[in-house]
N, C-alpha and C positions, 0 to 999 in steps of 0.2 A: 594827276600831275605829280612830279616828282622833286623835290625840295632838300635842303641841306635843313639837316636838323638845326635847330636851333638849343644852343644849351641850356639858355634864359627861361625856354618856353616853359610856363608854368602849368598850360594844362596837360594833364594826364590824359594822356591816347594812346589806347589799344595801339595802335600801331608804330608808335616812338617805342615800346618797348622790346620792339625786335634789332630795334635800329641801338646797337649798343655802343659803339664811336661817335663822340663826337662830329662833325662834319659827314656823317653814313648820309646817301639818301633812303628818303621816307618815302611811303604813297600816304599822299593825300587828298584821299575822296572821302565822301560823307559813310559815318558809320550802317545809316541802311541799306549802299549799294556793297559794301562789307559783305554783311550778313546776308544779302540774297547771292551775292560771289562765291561765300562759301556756304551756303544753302547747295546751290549747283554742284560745289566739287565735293559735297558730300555725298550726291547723288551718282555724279560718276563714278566718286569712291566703289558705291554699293552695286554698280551696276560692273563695274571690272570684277569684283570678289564674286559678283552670278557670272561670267563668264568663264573665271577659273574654274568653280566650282562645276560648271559644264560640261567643261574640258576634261576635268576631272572625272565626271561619271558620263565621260564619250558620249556625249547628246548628240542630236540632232547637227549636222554643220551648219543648215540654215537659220536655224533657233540661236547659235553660237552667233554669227553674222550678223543676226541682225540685233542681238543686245553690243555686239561691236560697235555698231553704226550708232545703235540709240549713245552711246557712250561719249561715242565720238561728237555725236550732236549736241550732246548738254556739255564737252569740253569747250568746243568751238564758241557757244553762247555765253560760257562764263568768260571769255576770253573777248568777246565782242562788249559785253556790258562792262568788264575790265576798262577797257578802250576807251569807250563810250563817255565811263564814269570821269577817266581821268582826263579827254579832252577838256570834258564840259567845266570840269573845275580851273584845267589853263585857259580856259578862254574865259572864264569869269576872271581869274586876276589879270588876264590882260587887261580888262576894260584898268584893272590897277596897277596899269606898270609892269606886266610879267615879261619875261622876258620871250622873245621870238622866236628863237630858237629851240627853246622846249615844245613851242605848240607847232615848229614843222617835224622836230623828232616826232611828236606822236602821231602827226600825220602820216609820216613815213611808214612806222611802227604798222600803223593801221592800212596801209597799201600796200606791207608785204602781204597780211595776211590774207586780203580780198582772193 
């Protein structure tokens, strides 16, 4: 879910610390689905620098392909748990008042990518 920072807010998160304007939005999902998010894009990280590196010493084109594809596959899956993370936290504050319109944004969000 996506939220207008709050000035007041006293706790310290990782993630308000990118948000460096006042009224910026934030992502607000739990810090575990965080860290398996970027669990994942540190993997595709490593999985583009063996492709370069591939490319580099003219391998195999199939070999090239198919770490393309693996790459592409753990983009896609951190991009779905993305999604995933931050419906499930607008629909918990819906049950508190959120507001409607953020939880059809993500739905949308989430129906381009299908």
């Amino acid at each position: 879910m996506i939220a207008t920072r709050n000035p007041k807010d006293a706790k310290p998160r990782r993630a308000l610390k990118s948000a460096a304007r006042a009224g910026e939005a934030v992502l607000e999902i739990d810090e575990g689905a965080v860290r398996d998010i970027m669990a994942r894009l540190a993997r595709v990280e490593g999985q583009v620098r063996a492709v370069q590196r591939m490319l580099d010493e003219r391998r195999d084109c199939h070999a090239i392909v198919q770490q393309l594809g693996a790459a592409r596959t753990a983009l896609e899956r951190a991009t779905a748990q993305l999604m995933v993370s931050s419906l499930a936290q607008c629909i918990r504050s819906a049950k508190n008042g959120a507001d409607e319109v953020e939880i059809q944004k993500l739905m949308a969000t989430f129906t381009k990518l299908l």
